[in-house]
C-alpha positions in Angstrom: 29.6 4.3 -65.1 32.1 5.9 -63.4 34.8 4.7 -66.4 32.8 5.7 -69.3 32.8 9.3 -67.5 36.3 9.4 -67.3 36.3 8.2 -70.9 34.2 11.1 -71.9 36.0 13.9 -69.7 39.4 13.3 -71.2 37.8 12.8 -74.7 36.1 16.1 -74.2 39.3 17.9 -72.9 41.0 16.7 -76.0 38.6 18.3 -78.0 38.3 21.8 -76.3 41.5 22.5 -77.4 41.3 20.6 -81.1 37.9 23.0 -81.7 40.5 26.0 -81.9 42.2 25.0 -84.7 39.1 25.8 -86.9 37.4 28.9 -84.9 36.4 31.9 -86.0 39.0 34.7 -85.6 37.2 36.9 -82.4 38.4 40.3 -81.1 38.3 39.7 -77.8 40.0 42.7 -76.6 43.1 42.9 -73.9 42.7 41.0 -71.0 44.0 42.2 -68.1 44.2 41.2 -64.0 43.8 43.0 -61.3 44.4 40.8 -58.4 47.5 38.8 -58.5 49.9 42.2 -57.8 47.2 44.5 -56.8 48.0 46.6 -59.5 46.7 45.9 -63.7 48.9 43.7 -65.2 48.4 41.9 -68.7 46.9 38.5 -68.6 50.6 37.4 -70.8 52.4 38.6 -67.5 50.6 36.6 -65.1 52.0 33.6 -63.5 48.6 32.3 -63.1 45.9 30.4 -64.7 43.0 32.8 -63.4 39.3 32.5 -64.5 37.9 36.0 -65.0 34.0 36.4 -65.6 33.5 40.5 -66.7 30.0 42.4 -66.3 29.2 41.1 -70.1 29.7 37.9 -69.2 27.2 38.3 -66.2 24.1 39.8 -68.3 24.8 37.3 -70.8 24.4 34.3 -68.8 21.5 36.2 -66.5 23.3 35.4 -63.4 21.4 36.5 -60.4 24.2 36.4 -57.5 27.7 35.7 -56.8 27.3 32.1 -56.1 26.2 31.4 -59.4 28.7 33.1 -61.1 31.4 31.3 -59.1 29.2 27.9 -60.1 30.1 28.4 -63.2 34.2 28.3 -62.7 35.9 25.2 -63.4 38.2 24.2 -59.6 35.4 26.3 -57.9 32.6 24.4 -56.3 29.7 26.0 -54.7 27.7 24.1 -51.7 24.2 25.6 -52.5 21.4 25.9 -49.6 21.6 28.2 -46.6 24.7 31.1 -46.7 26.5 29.2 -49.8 30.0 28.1 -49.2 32.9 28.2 -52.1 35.5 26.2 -52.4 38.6 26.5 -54.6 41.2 23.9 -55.7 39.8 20.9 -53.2 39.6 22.2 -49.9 36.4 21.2 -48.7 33.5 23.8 -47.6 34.1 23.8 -44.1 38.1 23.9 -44.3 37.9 26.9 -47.1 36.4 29.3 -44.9 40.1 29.7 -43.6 42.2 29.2 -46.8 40.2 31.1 -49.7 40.0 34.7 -49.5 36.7 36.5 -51.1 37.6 40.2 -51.4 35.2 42.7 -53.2 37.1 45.7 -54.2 40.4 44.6 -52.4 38.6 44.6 -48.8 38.3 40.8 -47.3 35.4 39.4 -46.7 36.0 36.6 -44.6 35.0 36.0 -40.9 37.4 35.6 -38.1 35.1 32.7 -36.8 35.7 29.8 -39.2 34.2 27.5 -37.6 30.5 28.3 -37.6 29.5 30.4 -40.5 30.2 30.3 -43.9 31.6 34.3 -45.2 28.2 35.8 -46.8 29.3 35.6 -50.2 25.6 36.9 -51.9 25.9 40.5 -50.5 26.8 42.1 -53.6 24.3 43.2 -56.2 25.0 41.3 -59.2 24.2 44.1 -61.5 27.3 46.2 -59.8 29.9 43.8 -60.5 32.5 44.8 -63.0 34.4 41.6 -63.3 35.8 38.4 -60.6 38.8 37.0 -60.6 39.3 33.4 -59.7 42.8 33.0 -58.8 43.3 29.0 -57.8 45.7 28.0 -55.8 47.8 31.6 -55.5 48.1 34.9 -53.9 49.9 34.1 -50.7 52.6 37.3 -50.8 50.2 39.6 -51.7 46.9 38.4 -49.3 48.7 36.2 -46.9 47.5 33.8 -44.4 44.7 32.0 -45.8 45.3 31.8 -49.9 46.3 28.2 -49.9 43.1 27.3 -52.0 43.0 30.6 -53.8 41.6 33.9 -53.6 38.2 35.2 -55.7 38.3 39.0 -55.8 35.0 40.7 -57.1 35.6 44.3 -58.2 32.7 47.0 -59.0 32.3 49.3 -61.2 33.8 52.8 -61.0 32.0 55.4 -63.4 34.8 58.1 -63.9 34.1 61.9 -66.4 30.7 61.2 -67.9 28.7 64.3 -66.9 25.5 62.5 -68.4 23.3 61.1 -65.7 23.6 56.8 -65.7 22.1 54.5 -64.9 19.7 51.1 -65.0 16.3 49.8 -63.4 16.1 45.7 -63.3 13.5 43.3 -62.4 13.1 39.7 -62.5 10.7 37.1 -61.3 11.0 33.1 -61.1 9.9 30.0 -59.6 8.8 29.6 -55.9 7.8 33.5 -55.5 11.4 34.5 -56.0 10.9 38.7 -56.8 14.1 40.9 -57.6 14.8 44.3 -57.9 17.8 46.6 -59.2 18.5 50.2 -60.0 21.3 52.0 -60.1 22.1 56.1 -60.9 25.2 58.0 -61.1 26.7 61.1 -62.9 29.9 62.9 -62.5 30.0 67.1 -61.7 33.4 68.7 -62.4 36.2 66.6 -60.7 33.3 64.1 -58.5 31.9 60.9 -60.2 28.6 59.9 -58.4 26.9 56.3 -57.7 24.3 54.7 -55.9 22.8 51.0 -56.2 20.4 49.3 -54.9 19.3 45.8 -55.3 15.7 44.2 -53.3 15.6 40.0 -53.5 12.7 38.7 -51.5 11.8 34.6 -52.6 10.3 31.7 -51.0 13.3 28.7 -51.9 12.8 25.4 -53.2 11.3 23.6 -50.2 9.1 24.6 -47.4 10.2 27.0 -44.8 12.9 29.1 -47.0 12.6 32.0 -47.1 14.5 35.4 -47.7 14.0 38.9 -47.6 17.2 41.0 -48.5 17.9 44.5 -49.3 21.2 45.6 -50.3 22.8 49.2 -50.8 26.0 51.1 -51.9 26.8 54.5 -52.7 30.2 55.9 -53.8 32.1 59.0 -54.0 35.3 59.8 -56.3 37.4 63.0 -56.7 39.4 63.3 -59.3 42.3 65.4 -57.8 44.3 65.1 -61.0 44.6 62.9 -64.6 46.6 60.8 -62.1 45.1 60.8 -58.4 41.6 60.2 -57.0 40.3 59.5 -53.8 37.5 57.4 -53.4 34.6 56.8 -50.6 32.7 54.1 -50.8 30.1 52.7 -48.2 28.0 49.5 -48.5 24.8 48.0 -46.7 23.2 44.4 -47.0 20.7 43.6 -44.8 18.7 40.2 -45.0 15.7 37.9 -42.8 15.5 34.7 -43.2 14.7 31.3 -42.4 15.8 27.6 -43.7 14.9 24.2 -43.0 16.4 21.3 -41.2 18.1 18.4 -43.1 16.0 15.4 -44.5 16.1 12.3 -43.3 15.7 9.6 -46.0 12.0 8.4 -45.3 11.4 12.3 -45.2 12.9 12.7 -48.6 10.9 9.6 -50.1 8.0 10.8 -49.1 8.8 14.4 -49.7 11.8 16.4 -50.5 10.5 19.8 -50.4 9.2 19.2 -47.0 10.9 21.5 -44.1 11.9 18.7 -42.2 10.5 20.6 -38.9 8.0 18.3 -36.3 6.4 21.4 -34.8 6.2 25.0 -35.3 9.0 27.0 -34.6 9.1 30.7 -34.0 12.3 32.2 -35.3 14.0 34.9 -36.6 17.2 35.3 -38.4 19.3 38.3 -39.5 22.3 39.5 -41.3 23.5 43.2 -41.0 26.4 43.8 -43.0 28.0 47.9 -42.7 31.2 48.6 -44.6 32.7 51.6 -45.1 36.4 52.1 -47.3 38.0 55.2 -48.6 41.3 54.7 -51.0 43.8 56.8 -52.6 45.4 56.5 -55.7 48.3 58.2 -57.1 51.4 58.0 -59.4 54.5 59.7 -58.0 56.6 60.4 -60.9 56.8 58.1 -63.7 57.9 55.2 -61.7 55.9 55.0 -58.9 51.9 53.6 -58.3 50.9 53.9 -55.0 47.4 53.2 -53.6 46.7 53.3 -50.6 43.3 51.4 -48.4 41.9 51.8 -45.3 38.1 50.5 -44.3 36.0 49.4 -41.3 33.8 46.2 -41.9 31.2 45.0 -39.4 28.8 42.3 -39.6 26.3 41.2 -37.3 23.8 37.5 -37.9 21.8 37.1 -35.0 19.4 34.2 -34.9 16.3 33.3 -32.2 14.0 30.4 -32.5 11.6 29.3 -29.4 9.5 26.1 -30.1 7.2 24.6 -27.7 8.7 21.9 -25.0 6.0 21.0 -23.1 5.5 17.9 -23.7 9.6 16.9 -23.7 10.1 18.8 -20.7 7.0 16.8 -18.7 8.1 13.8 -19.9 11.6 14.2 -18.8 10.3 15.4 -14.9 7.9 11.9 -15.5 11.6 9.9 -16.1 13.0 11.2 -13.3 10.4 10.8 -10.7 9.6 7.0 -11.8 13.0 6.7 -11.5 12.9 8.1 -7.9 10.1 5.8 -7.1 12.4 3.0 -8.1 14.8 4.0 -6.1 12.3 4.7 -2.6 10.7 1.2 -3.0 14.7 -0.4 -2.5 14.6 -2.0 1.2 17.3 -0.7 3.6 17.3 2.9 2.3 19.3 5.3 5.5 16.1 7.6 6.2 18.4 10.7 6.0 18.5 9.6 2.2 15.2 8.6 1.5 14.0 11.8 3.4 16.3 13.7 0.4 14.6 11.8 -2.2 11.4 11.8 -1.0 11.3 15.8 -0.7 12.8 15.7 -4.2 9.9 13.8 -5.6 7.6 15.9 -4.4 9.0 18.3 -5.6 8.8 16.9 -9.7 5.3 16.1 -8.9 4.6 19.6 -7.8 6.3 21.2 -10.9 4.7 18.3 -13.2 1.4 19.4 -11.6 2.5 23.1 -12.3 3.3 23.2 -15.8 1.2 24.3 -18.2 3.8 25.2 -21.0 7.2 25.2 -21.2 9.1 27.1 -24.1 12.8 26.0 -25.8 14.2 29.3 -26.7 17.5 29.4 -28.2 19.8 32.6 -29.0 23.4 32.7 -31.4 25.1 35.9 -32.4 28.0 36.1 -34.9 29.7 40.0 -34.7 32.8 40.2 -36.6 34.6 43.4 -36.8 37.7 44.3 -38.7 39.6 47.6 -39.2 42.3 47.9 -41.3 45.0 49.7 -43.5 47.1 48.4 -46.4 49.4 50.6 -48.1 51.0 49.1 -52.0 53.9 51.0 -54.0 54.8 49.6 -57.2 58.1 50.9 -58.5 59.2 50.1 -61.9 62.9 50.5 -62.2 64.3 49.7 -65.6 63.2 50.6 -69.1 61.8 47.1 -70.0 59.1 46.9 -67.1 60.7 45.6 -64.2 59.0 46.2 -61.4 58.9 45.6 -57.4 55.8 45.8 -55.3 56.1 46.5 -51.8 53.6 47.2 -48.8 52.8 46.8 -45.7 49.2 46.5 -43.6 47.5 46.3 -40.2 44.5 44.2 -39.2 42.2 44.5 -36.2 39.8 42.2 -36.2 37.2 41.4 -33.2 34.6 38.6 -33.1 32.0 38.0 -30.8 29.8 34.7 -30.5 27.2 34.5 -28.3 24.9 31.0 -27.8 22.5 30.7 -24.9 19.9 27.6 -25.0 17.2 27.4 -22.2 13.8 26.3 -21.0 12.2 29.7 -20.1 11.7 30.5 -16.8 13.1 26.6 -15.7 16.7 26.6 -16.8 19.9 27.7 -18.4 20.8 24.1 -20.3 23.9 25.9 -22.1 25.5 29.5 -22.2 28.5 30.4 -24.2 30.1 33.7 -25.0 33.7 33.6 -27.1 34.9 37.2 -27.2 37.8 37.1 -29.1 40.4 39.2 -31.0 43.1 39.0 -34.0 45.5 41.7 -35.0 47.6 41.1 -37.5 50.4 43.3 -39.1 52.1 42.3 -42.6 54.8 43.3 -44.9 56.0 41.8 -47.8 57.7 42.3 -51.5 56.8 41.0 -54.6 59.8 42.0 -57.2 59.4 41.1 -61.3 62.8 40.6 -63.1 62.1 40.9 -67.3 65.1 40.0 -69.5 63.4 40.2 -72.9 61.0 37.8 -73.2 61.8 35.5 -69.5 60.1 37.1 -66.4 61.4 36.3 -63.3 59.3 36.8 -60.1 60.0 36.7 -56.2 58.0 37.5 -53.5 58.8 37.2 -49.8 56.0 37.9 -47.0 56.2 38.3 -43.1 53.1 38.6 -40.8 52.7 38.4 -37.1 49.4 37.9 -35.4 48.5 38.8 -32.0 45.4 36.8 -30.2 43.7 37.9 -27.3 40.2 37.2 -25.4 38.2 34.8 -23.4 35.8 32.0 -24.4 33.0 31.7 -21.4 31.0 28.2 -21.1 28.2 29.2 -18.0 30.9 29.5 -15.4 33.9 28.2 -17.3 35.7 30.9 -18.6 39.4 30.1 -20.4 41.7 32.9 -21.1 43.6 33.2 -24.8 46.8 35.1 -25.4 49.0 34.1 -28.5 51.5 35.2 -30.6 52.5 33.6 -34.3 54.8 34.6 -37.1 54.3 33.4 -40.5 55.6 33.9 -43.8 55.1 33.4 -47.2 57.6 33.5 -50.3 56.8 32.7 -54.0 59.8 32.2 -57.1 58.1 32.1 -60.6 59.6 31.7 -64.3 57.1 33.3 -67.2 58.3 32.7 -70.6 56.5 35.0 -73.1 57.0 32.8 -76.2 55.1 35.1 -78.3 53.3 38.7 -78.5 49.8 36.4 -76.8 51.2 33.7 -75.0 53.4 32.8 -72.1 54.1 29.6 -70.5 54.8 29.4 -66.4 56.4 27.4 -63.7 56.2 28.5 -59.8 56.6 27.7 -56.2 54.9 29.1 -54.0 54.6 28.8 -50.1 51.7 29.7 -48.4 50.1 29.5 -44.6 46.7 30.0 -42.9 47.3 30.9 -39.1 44.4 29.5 -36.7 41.6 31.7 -35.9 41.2 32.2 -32.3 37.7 29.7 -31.8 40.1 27.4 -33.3 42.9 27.9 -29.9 40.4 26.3 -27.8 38.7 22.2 -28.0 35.2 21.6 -26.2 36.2 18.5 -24.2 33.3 16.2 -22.8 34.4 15.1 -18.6 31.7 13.6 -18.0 28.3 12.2 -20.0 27.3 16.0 -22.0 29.5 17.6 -19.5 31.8 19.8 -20.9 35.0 22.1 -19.9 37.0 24.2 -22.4 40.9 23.9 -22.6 43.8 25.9 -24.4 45.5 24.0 -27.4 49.1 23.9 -28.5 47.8 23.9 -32.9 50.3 25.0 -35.2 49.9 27.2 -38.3 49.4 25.3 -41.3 52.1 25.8 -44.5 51.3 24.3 -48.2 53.9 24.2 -50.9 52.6 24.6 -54.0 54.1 23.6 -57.3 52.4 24.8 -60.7 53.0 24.6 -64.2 51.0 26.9 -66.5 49.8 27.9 -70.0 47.9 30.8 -71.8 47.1 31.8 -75.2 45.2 33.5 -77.6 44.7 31.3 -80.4 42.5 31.9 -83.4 41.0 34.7 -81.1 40.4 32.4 -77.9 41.7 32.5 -74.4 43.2 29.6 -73.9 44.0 28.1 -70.5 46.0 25.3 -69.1 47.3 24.5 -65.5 49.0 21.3 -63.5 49.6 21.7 -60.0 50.6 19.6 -56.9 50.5 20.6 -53.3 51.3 19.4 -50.1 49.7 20.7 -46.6 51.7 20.3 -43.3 50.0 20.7 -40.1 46.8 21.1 -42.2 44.4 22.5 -39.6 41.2 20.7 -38.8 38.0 20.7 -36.9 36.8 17.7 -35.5 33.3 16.7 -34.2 32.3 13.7 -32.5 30.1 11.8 -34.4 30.9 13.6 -36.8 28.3 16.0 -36.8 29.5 20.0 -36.7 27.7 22.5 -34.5 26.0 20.6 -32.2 25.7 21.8 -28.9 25.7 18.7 -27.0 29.0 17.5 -28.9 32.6 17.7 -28.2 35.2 19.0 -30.7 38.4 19.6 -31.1 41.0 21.6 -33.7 44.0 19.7 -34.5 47.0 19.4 -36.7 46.7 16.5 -39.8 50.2 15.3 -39.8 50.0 16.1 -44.1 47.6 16.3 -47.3 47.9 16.2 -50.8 46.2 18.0 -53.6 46.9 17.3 -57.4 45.3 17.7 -60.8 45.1 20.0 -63.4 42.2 23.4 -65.0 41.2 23.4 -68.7 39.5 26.1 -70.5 38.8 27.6 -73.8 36.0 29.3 -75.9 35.3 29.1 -80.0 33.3 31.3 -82.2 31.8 29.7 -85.3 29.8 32.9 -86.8 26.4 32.8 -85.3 27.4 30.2 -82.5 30.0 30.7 -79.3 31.4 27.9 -77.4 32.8 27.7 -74.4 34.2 24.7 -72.2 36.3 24.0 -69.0 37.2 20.8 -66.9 39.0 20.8 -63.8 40.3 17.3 -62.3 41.5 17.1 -58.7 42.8 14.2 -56.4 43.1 15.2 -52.5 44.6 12.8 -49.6 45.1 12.8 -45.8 48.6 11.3 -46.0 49.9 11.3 -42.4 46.9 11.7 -39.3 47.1 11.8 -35.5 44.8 8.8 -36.0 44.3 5.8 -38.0 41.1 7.0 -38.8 41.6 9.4 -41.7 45.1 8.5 -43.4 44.7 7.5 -46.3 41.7 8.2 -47.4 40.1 11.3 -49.5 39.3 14.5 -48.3 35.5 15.0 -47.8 33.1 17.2 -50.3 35.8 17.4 -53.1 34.6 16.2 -56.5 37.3 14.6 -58.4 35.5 16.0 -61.9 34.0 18.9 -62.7 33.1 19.9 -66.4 31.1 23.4 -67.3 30.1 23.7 -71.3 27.8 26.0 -72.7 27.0 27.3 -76.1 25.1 30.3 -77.1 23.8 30.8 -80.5 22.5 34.2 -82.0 19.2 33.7 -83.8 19.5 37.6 -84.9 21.2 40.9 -83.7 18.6 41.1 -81.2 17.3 37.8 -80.1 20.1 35.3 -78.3 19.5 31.8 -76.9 21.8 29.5 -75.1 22.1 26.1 -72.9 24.9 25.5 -70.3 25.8 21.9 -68.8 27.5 21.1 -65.5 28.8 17.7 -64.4 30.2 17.9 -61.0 31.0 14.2 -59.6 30.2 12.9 -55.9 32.5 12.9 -53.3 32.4 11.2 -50.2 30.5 12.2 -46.8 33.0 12.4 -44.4 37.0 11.9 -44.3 36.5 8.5 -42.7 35.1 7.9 -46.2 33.1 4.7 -44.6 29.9 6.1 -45.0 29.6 6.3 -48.9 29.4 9.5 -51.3 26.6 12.5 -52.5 24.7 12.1 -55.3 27.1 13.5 -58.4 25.4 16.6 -59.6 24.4 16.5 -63.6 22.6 20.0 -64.4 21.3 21.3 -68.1 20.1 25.2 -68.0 18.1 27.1 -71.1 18.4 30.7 -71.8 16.8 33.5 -73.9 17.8 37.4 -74.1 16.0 39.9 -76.8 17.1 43.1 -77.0 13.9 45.3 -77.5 16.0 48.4 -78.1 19.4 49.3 -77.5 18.8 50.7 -74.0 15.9 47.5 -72.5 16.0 44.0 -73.4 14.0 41.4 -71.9 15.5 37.1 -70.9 14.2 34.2 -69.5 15.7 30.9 -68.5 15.0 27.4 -67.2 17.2 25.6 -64.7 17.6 22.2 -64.6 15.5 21.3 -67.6 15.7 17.7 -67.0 14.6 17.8 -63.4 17.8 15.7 -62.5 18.2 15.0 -58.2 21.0 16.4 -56.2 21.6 17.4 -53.3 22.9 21.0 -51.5 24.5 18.5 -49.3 24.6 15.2 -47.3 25.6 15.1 -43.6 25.3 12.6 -40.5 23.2 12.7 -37.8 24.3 12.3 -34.3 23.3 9.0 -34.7 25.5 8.3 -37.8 22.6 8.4 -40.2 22.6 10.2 -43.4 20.2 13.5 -43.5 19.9 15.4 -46.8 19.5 18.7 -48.2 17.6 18.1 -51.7 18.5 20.7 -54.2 15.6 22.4 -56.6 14.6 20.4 -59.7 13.2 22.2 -62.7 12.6 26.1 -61.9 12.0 29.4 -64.2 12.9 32.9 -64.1 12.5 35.9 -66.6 12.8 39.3 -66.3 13.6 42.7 -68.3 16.9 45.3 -67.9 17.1 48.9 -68.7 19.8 51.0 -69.2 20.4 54.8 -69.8 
């Protein structure tokens, strides 16, 4: 099986660029990117292979948040189920919380704590979204540490000089009482533009016991000072409840995969509170100079408590210990001063046994990240033909707080852990592009310094942290524009991801589930990245191509024994991999044959743990990576108003763990159905099916303590339709 799919990939790859020698000339417009200088910069220019999905693209395909969109990218995989994590370029969903950046507007959204929560990636209304940029594997001068597997930047729309009032009103309903809500308004008065949105998504999920309930809310501000120079307030809110259950075991999921996977009630509530506030300048000194200039204040806040009855647990573990007392007592020879000890203790069991009438497990977490920073760009173009240099510099203050307290009410504290914990960060770099007719040559040279500072409190253990790292970044590029669309590129680039400061401490176990915390001596990580690239428009497509190798020193890792991450009664520990490797190569290209559009992309990658502290993990493949990953999809316009289309995604399994002894997930094989008529020019109504065929996958697979596989079961065949109106 796995052969014939090989077969078929590279068979299909030949073929999405064969196609274009008999499409249909389109006028697709000028493409242009945003995010790989900060500044807009022709798609030809770019010493990327970037995947760019605009606001058409999103109402065409009826995306409904973020995570689907970024589905949809070829070298981006999404681990659906409970705060979705992304992953860019093979670098596994735990591992990319620390080396892909997720920006909306240019402002990060990543958490300082890396090791915990996945960044919320689904707090942006869908309907706000101008365009994302996928930039794989790139971005390290401009973003710094963090970049190795790419950055995704998600930019909104900005409404500038229309005096008319604008605006839309959305809603959609779909399978397992999912109900969502959008509208949007905005006008511009003299020199101000004017916008508010508003997005409401409350749904029950696929199996029992998810559930969520979120509101989300921006409003934005922009003076116009001049043709050339605005100033721009912007301030966003996402609030969200919710609730998800526990993983599957595999007689659970025989018997029922939508089961919670819960053995007794559990009373608990979840939050996210999300506040962000930004204000940016813009402005064009002279003829020569672009500068733009950011500084915003970000704070998010996910507290979580869920109290469950213990009673019969907690009598049963006082009925252990007093039979094993009573053992012990009815040994001859016992020294009476001992027995009198154990005696009184046993009475004292009995007497709470006796006692007891309910005991309660309660159980308290709280993530607060907050971050505060500036970031100051100049572009100065300084010769007639376009050569320009970027420079800028930045400062980051960001704070986290975790919080975790486990107890049996009113009988004990069983755990109680507080990490406050801080990162500040200042940067500087310079990204210069040398054009000599049609060869660009780019360099780029970055320096940052972070600064940590804290404590991390376990009950009465408490370890101090105070660090200080340099890093740096540098990039060298050649872009040969061989033509007034295309270029071909080749670049190095060298990029790093610093620890975060949970990562500066291990959780080591000194006795049976005791623990004590202690300072470690990890490195920063560096990957070299080589790349060779292609883009095109031929016959009215975008064409795409990309090959690219990398190798990770010191790759930073998080290890948990038994494998098993966020336990409480586990030990872990962050450590250095001696070095990884990542290879393979990103296809895309679209076709237009009158009434039908085509559109495909494959991305292969190959990942290894080449040198480890342990025997354990060299040489095999890094965990949750797909080797394959195909996206089609065809849409076909029945008449000027009515359009339908299908999309196919094949993303292969990967294996469990990086010991890669316990076996792989289940490859994931998806094919979704869409309609859209457009009623009139300003409402137009769409419905879908996902998953037509039903097919069986899996959010994700992960072991148990006891090294047992426990499953997340993805939803099978679900609906959706709603309606959209504009004026």
């Amino acid at each position: 099986m796995e052969g014939k799919m090989k077969k078929y990939l590279m068979g299909l790859s030949i073929l999405i660029f064969c196609a274009n020698a008999y499409g249909e000339v389109v006028d697709l417009g000028e493409k242009n990117i945003y995010s790989e200088t900060g500044f807009e910069k022709n798609l030809r220019n770019s010493t990327t292979s970037p995947f760019i999905i605009t606001a058409k693209d999103i109402e065409a395909k009826g995306y409904t948040s973020v995570s689907e969109v970024l589905d949809s990218v070829p070298g981006v995989n999404i681990q659906e189920g409970l705060h979705p994590a992304v992953d860019v370029r093979g670098q596994g969903y735990q591992k990319a919380r620390a080396t892909v950046q997720l920006l909306v507007d240019g402002v990060s959204a990543n958490m300082l704590d890396t090791s915990h929560m996945n960044m919320p990636i689904d707090v942006v209304n869908i309907n706000e979204i101008e365009r994302i940029e996928v930039i794989p594997g790139g971005g390290a001068v401009l973003y710094g540490s963090g970049t190795s597997g790419g950055v995704i930047n998600i930019i909104t729309k900005k409404y500038k000089g229309n005096n008319n009032i604008r605006g839309g009103v959305g809603y959609q309903v779909g399978s397992f009482a999912n109900n969502k809500f959008d509208v949007s308004a905005g006008t511009s008065v003299g020199n101000f533009d004017f916008d508010v949105n508003y997005s409401k998504n409350r749904k029950h999920g696929y199996r029992d016991y998810d559930f969520t309930n979120s509101d989300y809310f921006s409003g934005r501000v922009n003076y116009n000072i001049n043709k050339t120079s605005n100033i721009a307030f912007k301030y966003s809110g996402y609030r969200d409840k919710y609730t998800y259950p526990s993983f599957l075991t595999q007689k659970e999921l025989d018997s029922n995969r939508r089961q919670s996977g819960n053995d007794k009630e559990i009373n608990e509530k979840n939050r996210i509170k999300k506040d962000e506030f930004s204000l940016t300048y813009n402005t064009k000194i002279g003829d020569k100079n672009d500068l733009n200039i950011l500084g915003f204040y970000q704070k998010t806040d996910i507290p979580s408590e869920s109290i469950e009855d213990y009673t019969t647990e907690y009598k049963g573990m006082l009925a252990g210990q007093a039979a094993k007392l009573r053992g012990e007592l009815s040994v001859p020879g016992l020294p009476a001063r001992a027995r009198i000890a154990m005696q009184n203790r046993l009475n004292a069991l009995l007497a709470e046994l006796g006692s007891t009438s309910s005991v309660d497990f309660r159980t308290v977490s709280q993530f607060k990240d907050t971050k505060k920073a500036i970031k100051i760009k100049d572009k100065f173009t300084y010769d007639n033909d376009g050569s320009n240099i970027v420079v800028g510099l930045g400062y980051t203050d960001n704070d986290m707080l975790r919080v975790a307290k486990r107890e049996l009410v009113g009988k004990r504290v069983l755990a109680d852990t507080k990490l406050d914990l801080s990162k500040k960060t200042f940067e500087v770099f310079a990204l210069n592009t040398y054009k000599i007719n049609k060869v660009e040559l780019i360099q780029g040279l970055r320096f940052e310094n972070s600064k940590y500072n804290g404590t991390r409190k376990n009950n009465t253990d408490v370890v101090d942290i105070k660090k200080s790292k340099d890093n740096w970044a540098g990039s060298l590029a050649i872009n040969y524009l061989y033509s007034d669309t295309g270029n071909v590129y080749a670049k190095y680039e060298r990029a790093f991801t610093s620890p975060a400061p949970g990562q500066l401490v291990d959780k080591v176990e000194t006795a049976p589930s005791i623990f004590t915390y202690k300072v470690n001596n990890l490195k920063s990580e560096s990957t070299n990245l080589f790349e060779i690239g292609w883009n095109d428009y031929l016959f009215g497509s975008l064409l795409s191509a990309d090959v690219f190798y990398s190798q990770t020193k010191d790759e930073i890792a998080t290890i948990f024994e038994g494998g098993r991450p966020n336990a409480h009664d586990t030990g872990f520990k962050s450590t250095n991999l001696g070095k990884t490797r990542r290879y393979g190569f990103d296809l895309s290209a679209e076709q237009k044959f009158e009434k039908f559009t085509f559109r495909e992309a494959y991305s292969f990658i190959d990942t290894k743990i080449l040198k480890d502290n342990s025997s354990n993990f060299e040489g095999k493949h890094i965990a949750n990576i797909p080797k394959h990953k195909l996206v089609f999809s065809v849409d076909y316009d029945i008449s000027s108003k009515l359009t339908v289309g299908a999309d196919y995604e094949y993303r292969a399994t990967t294996f469990i763990d990086n010991t890669n002894n316990n076996g792989k997930d289940k490859a994931k094989s998806v094919f979704n159905l869409r309609a859209d008529y457009k009623l009139t020019d300003s409402l137009n109504i769409y419905a879908g099916i996902n998953n037509v065929f039903g097919a069986k996958y899996y959010n994700s697979v992960v072991l148990d303590k006891s090294g047992e596989k426990t499953y997340d079961p993805a939803p099978r065949i679900n609906y959706y339709t709603g309606f959209k109106y504009k004026f």
